[in-house]
Backbone as CSV, one residue per row, in Angstrom:
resi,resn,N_x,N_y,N_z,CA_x,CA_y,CA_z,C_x,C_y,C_z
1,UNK,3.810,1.015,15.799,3.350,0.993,14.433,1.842,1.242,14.425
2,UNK,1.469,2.260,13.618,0.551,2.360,13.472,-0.658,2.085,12.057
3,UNK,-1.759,1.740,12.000,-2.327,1.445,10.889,-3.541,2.202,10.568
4,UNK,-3.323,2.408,9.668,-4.933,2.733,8.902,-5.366,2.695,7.384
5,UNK,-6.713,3.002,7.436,-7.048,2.112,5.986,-8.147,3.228,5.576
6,UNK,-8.008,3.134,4.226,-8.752,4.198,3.424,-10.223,3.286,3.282
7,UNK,-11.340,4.035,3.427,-12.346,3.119,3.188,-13.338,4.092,2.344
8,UNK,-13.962,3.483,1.239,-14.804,4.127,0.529,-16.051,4.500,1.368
9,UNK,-16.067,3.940,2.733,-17.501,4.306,3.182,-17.677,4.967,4.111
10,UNK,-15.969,5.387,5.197,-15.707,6.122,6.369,-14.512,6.986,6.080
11,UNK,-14.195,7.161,4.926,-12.542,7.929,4.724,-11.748,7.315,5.218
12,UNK,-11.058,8.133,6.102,-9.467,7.380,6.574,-9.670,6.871,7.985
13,UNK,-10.037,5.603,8.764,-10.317,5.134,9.599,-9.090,3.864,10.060
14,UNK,-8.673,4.646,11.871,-8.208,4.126,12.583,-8.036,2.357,12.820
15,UNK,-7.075,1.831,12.912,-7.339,0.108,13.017,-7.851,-0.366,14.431
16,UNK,-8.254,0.340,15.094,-9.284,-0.033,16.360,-10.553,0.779,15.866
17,UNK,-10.604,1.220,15.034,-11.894,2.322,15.043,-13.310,1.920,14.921
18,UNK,-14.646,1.345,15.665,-15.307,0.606,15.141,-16.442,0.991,14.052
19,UNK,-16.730,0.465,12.903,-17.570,1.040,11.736,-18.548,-0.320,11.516
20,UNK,-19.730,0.208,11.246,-20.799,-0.695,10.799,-19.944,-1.863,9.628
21,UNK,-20.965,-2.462,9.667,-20.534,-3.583,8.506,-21.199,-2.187,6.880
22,UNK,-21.152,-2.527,5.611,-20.810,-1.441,4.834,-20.617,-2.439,3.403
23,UNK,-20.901,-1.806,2.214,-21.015,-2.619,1.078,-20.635,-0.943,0.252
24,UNK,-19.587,-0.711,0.235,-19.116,0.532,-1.045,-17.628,0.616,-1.163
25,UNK,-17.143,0.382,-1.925,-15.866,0.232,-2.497,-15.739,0.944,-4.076
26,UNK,-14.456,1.608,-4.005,-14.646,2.433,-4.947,-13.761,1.347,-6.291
27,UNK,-13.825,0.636,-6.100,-13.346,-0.476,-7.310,-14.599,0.353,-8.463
28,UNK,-15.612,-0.031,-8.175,-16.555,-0.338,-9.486,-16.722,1.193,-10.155
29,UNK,-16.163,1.820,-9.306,-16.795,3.479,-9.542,-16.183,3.849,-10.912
30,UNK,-16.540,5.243,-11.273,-15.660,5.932,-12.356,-14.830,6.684,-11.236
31,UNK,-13.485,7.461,-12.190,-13.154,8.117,-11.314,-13.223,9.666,-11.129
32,UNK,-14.521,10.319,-11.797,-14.598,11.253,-11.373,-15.699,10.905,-9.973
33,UNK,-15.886,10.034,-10.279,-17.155,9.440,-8.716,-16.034,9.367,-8.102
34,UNK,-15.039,8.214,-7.784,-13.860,8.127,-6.349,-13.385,9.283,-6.112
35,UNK,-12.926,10.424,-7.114,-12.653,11.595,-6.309,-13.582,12.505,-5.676
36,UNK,-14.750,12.693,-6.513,-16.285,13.531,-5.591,-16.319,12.709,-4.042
37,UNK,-16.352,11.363,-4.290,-16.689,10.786,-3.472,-15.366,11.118,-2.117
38,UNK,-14.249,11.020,-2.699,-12.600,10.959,-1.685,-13.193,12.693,-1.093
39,UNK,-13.422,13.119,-1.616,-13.778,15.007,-1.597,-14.824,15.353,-0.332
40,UNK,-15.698,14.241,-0.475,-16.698,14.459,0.347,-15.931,13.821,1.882
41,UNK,-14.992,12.466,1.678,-15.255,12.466,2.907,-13.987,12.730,3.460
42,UNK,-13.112,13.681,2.812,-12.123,14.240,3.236,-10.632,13.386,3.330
43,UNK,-10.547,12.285,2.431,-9.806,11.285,2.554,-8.131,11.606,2.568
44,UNK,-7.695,12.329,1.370,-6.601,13.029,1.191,-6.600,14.380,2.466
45,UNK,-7.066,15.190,2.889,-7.014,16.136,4.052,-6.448,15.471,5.508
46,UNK,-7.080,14.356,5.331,-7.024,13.648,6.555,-6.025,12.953,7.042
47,UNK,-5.740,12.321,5.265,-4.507,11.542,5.499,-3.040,12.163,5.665
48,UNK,-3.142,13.694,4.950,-1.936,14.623,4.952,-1.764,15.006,6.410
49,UNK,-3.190,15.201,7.221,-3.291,15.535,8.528,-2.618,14.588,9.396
50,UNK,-2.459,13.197,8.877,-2.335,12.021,9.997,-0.609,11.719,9.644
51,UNK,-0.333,12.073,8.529,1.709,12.021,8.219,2.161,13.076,8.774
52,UNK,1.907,13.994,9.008,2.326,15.429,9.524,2.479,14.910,11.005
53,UNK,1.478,14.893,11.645,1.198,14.547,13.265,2.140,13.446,13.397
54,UNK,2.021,12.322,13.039,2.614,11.108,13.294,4.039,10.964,13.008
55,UNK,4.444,11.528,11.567,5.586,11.486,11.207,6.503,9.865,11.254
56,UNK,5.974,9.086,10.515,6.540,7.812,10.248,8.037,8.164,9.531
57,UNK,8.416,6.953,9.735,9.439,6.286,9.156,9.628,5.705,7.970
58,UNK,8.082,5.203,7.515,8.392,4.175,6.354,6.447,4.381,6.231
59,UNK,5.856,4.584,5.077,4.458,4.763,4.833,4.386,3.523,3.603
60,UNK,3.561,2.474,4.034,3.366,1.478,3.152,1.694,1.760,2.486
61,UNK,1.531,2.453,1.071,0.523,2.094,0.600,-0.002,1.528,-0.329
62,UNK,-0.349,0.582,0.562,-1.088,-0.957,-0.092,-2.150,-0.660,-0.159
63,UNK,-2.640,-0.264,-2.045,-4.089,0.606,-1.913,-4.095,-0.294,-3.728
64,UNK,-5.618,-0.395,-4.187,-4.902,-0.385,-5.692,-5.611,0.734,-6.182
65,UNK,-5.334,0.601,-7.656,-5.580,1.898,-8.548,-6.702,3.271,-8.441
66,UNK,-8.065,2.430,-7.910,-8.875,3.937,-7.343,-8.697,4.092,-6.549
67,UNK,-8.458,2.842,-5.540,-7.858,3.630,-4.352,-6.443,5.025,-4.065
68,UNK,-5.571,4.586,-4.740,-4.692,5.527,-5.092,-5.290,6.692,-5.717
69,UNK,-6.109,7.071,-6.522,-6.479,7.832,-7.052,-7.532,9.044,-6.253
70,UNK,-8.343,8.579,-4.771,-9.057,8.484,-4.428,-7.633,9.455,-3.135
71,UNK,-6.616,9.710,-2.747,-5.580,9.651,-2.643,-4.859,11.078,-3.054
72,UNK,-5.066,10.924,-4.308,-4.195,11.506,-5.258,-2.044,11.206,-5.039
73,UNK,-2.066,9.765,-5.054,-0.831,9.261,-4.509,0.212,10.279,-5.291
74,UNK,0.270,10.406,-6.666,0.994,11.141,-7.117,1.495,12.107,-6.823
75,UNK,0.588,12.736,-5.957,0.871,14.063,-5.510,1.359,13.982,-3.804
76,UNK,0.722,12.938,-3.459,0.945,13.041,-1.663,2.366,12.254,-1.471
77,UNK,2.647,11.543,-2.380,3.884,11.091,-2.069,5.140,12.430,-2.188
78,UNK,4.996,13.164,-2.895,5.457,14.110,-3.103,5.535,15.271,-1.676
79,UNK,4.408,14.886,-1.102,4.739,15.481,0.208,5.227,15.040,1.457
80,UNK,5.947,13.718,1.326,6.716,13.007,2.024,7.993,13.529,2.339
81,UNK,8.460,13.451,3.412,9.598,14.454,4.035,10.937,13.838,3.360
82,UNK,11.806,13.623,2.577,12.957,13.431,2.481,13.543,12.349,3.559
83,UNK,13.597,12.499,4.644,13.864,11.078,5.417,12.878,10.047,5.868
84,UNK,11.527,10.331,5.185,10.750,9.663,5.146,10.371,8.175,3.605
85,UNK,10.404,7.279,4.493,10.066,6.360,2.759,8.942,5.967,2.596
86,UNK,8.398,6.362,1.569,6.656,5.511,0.640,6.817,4.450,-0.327
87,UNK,6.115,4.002,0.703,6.291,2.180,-0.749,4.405,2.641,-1.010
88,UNK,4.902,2.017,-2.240,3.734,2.051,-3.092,3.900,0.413,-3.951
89,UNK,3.191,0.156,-4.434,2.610,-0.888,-5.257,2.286,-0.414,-6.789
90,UNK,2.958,-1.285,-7.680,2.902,-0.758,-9.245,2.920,0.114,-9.989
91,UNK,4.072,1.319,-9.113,3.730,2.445,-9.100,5.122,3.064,-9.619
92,UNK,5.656,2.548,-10.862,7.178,2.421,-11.326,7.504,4.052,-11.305
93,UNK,6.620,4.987,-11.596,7.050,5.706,-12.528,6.998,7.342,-10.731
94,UNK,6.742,6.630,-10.215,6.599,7.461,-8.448,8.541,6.445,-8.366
95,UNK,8.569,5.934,-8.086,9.664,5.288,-7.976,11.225,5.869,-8.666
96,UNK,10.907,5.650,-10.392,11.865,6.919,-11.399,12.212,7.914,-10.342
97,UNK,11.067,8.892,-9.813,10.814,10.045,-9.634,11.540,10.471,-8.723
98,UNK,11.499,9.565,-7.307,11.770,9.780,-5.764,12.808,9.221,-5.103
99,UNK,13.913,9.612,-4.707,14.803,8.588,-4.240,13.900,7.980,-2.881
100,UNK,13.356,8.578,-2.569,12.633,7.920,-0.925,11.173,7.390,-1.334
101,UNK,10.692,6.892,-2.825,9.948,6.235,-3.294,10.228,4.819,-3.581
102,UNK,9.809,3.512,-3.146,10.262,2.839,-4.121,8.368,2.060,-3.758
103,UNK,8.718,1.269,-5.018,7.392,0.644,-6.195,7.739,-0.941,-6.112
104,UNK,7.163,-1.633,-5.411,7.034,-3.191,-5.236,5.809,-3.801,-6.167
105,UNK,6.846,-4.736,-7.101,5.853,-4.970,-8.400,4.871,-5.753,-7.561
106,UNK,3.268,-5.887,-7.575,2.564,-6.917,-7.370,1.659,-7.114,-8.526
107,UNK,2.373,-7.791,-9.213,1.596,-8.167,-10.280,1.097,-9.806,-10.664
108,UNK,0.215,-10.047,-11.786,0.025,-11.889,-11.231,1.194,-12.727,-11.531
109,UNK,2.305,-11.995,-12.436,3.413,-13.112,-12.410,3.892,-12.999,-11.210
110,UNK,4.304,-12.468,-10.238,4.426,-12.412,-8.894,3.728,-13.051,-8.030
111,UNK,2.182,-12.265,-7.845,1.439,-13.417,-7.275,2.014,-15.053,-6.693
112,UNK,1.985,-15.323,-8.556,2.128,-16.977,-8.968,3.525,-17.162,-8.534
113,UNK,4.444,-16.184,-8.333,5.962,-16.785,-7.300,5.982,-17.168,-5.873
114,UNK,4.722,-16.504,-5.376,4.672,-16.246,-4.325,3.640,-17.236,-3.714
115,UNK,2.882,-17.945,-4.516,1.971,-18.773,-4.224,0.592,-18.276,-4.036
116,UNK,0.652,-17.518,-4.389,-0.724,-16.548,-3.813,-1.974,-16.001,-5.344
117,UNK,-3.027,-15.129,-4.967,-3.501,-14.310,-5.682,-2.984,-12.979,-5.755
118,UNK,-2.991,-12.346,-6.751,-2.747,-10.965,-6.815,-3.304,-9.902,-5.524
119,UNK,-4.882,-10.104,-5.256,-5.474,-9.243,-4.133,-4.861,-9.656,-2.665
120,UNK,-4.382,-10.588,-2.239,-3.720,-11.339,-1.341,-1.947,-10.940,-1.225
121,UNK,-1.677,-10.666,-2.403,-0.588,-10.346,-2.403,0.440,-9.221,-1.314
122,UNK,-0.170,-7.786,-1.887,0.040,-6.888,-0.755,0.366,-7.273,0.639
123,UNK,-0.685,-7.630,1.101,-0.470,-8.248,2.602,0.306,-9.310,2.731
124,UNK,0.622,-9.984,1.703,1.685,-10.786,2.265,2.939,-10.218,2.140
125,UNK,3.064,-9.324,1.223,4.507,-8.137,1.367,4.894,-7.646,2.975
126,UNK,3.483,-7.078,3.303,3.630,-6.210,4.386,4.174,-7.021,5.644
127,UNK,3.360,-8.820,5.768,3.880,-9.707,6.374,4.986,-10.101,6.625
128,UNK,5.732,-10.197,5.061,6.853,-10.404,5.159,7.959,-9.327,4.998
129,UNK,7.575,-8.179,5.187,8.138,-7.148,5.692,8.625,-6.692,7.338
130,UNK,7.276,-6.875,7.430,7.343,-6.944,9.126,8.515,-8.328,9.958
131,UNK,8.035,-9.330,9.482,8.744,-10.421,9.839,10.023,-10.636,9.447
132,UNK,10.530,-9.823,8.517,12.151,-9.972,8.293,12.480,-8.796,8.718
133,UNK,12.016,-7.499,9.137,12.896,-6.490,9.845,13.591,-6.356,10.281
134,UNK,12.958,-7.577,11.760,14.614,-7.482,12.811,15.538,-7.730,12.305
135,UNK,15.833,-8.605,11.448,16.961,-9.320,10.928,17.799,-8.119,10.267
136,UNK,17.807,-6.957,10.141,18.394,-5.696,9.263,18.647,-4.603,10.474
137,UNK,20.117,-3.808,10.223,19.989,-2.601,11.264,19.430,-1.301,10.547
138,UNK,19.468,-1.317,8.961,19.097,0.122,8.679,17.816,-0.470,7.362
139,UNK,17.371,0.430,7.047,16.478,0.261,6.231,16.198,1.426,4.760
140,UNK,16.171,0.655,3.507,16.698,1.880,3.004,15.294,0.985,1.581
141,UNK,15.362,2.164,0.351,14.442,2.104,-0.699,14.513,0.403,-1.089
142,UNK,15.545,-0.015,-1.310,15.804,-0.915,-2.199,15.747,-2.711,-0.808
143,UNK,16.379,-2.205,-0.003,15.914,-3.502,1.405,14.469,-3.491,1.682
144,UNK,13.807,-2.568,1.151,12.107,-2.693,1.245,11.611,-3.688,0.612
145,UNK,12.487,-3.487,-0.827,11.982,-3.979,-2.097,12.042,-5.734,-1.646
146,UNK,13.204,-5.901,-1.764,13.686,-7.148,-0.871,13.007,-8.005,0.414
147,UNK,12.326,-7.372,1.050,12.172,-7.487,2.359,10.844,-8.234,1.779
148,UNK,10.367,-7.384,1.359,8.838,-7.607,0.891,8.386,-8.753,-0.020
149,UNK,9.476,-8.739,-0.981,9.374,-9.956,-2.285,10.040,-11.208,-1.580
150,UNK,10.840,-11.450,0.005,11.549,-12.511,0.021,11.038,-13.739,0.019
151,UNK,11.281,-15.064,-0.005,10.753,-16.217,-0.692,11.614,-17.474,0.334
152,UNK,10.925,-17.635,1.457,12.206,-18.895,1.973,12.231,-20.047,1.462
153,UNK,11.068,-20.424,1.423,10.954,-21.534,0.424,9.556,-21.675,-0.767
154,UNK,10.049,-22.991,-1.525,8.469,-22.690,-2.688,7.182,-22.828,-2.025
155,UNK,6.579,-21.893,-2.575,4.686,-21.805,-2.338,3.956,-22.985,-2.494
156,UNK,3.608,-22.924,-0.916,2.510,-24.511,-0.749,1.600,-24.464,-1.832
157,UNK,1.301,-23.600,-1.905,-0.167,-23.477,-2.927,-0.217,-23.558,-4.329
158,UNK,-0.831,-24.898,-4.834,-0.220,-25.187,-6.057,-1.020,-24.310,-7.038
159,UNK,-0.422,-23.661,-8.050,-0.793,-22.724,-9.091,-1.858,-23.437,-10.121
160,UNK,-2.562,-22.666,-10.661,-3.214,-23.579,-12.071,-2.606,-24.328,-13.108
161,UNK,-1.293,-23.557,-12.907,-0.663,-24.083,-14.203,0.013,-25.678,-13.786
162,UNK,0.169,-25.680,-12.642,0.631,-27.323,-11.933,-0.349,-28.368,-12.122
163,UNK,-1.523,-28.276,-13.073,-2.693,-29.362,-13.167,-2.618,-29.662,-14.312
């Protein structure tokens, strides 16, 4: 398994790859800035370059909204091979679209099922993705969905609304 992460300040960088410490995130930007900016440092080129070569099984992107945009997810999911699957995050309407798309709500009513924050969330999908795998022989759009949202027991972490 391999990882990598879109970064507003190095493009698409390796999970051993080492990068200065760095303060730019394209949260605050507009988005004709995240795409000049995705443009300059080749983010989408790179990343089409790194699915081609690698050729996964299952592409989890846990990105939010400029990040996706920054991306152009709409379109790159679209260049996903047919026996290939893209999970995406809040992304219903990529989902409609793709049988080898599916869209894992993370939203804060979720979050709050899950015990967590919304930004925290993602990664605990991917966690509990990873960690219930073995337990499955095939893997398909909808056991993602599942895999990701499962719940063994209630969330230590008491919510606001419990005070």
């Amino acid at each position: 398994m391999e990882r990598h992460f879109i970064s507003a300040g190095f493009g698409l960088v390796g999970e051993s790859e080492k990068i200065p410490p760095y303060e730019m995130t394209f949260s605050g930007m507009r988005m004709n800035k995240v795409r000049q900016r995705s443009s300059r440092l080749n983010i989408k080129p790179d990343l089409e370059r790194l699915l081609r070569k690698s050729n996964p099984d299952i592409v989890f992107f846990a990105l939010g909204k400029k990040y996706y945009a920054s991306i152009d997810i709409d379109e790159l999911v679209q260049e996903l091979k047919p026996n290939q699957i893209g999970v995406v995050f809040n992304r219903e309407l990529a989902d409609d679209q793709f049988e080898n798309i599916v869209s894992v709500p993370a939203r804060l009513e979720d979050a709050k099922r899950h015990g967590t924050i919304v930004i925290g969330l993602k990664g605990l999908y991917l966690e509990n993705f990873a960690k219930y795998l073995s337990e499955v022989e095939a893997v398909d759009t909808e056991l993602i969905d599942k895999l990701c949202r499962h719940i063994e027991e209630e969330p230590m972490q008491a919510g606001i609304g419990n005070f």
